[in-house]
N, C-alpha and C positions, 0 to 999 in steps of 0.2 A: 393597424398594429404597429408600435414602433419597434426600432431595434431590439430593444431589451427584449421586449416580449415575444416578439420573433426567435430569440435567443433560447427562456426559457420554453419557449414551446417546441423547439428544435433538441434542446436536452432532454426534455420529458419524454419525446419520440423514439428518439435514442437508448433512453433508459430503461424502457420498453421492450424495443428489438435486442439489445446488447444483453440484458438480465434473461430475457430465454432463452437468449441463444448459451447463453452462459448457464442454464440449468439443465440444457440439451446436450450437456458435455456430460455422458455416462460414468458411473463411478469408478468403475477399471480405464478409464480413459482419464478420469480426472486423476486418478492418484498417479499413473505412468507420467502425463503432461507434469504436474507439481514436483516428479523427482526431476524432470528432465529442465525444468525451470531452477530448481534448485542445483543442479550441478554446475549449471551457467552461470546462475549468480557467485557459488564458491570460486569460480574459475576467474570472474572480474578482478583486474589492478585493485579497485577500489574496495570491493570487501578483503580481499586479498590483505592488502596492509590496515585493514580497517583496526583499529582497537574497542569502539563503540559501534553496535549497531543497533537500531530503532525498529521491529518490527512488530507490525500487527497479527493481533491474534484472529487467523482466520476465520471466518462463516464457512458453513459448510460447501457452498455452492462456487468458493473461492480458491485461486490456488492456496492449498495447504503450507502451513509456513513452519508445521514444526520438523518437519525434518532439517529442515535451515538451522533453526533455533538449537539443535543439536548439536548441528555441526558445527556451528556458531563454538558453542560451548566448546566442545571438545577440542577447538584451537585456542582455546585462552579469549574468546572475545568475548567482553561485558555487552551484555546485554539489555535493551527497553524496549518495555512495551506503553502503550499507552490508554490511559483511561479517562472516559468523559469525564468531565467537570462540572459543564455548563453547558449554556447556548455554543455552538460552533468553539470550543475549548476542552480541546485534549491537554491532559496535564501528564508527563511521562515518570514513569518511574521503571527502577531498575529491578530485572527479573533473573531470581537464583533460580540454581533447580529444585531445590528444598521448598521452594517460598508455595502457599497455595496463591489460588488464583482466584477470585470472586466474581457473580455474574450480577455485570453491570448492565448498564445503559444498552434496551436492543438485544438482551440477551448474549452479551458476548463476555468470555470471560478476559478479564481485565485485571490490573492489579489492584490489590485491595486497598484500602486507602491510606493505611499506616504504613505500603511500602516506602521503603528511601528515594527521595524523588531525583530525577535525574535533569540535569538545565538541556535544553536546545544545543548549550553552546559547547555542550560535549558529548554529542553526536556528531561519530564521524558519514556512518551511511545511515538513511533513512528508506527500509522498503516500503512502499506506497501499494494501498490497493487501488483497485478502478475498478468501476462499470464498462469502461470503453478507454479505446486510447486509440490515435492516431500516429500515424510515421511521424510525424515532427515532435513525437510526445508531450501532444495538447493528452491530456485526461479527463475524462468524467468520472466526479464521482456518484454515489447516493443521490446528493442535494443538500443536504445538511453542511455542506462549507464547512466543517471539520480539518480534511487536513487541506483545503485548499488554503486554513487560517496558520495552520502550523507551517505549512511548504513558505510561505510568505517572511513570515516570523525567522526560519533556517532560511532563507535566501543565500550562497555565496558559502555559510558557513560549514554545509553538510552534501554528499553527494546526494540525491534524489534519485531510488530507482522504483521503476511502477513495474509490477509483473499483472500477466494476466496471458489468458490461455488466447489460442490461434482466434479463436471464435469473435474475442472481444475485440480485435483492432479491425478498426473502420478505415475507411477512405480519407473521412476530415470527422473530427468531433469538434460542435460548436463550441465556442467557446466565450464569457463576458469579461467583461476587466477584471473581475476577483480571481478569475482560475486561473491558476499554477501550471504551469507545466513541470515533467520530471527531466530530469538532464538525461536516463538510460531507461529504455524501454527494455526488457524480457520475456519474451513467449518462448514455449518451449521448442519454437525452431528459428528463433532470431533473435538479436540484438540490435536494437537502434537506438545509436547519440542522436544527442539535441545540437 
């Protein structure tokens, strides 16, 4: 088996254990975690002075993001979210509270495609989802390299913060040349830089 493969069959293992134990987070448990996530992230320098933030529209079984998204709003911060494109190509646009939302790609609602798009390079924070994340915040995603293409793309120009419940942070998540890390990891009882 070489490296690589070794690699992917170490992520799939992961994605595995990390996706149940992530569905074994009960739904009174999951909505107290997602506020107590989302108070920490309000409370960051980073979103703090943020004027642009990048956040994905939850899956169920994910920390929930729209209480963020609210609060977001209700300080004056412009808002994106992001909708697939293509192969591994999210393209971002900006999300009002008036605007509907359309179910795209995976069943998630996304923006529609005649939103106002919004560039990379004016994103200040980017929240990230994961499957898994580790203390030096390596992350797993899905597998689809989605935002590991986007994280790549924002390098240097945007903060990167990956939230995810107690459940999801490992010991080490493997990781290949394409994956990204995030600069701040979030669970609802910690915070850790990169």
């Amino acid at each position: 088996m070489t490296d690589s493969e070794n690699v992917r069959y170490l992520k799939s293992e992961m994605r595995l254990r990390a996706r149940a134990a992530r569905r074994a987070v009960m739904p009174e448990q999951r909505e107290a975690a997602s506020h107590a996530v989302t108070e920490t992230l309000l409370a960051l320098p980073e979103i703090a002075e943020a004027h642009t933030v990048l956040v994905y529209g939850s899956m169920p079984e994910e920390v929930d993001t729209n209480e963020l998204i609210e609060s977001l709003w209700s300080r004056g911060v412009r808002i994106a979210l992001p909708r697939v494109r293509g192969r591994r190509d999210l393209q971002l646009h900006w999300h009002e509270r008036d605007r509907e939302l359309c179910t795209g790609a995976y069943g998630l609602k996304e923006p529609c495609p005649d939103a106002p798009e919004a560039l990379p390079s004016e994103i200040d924070v980017v929240v990230v989802p994961g499957v898994a994340y580790d203390l030096q915040c390596r992350r797993l995603g899905l597998g689809a390299g989605y935002y590991d293409t986007l994280l790549a793309e924002m390098h240097g120009s945007a903060t990167t913060v990956g939230v995810a419940f107690d459940e999801q942070v490992a010991r080490t998540v493997p990781c290949g040349e394409h994956d990204e890390p995030v600069d701040v990891l979030v669970t609802p009882t910690r915070v850790v830089r990169r």
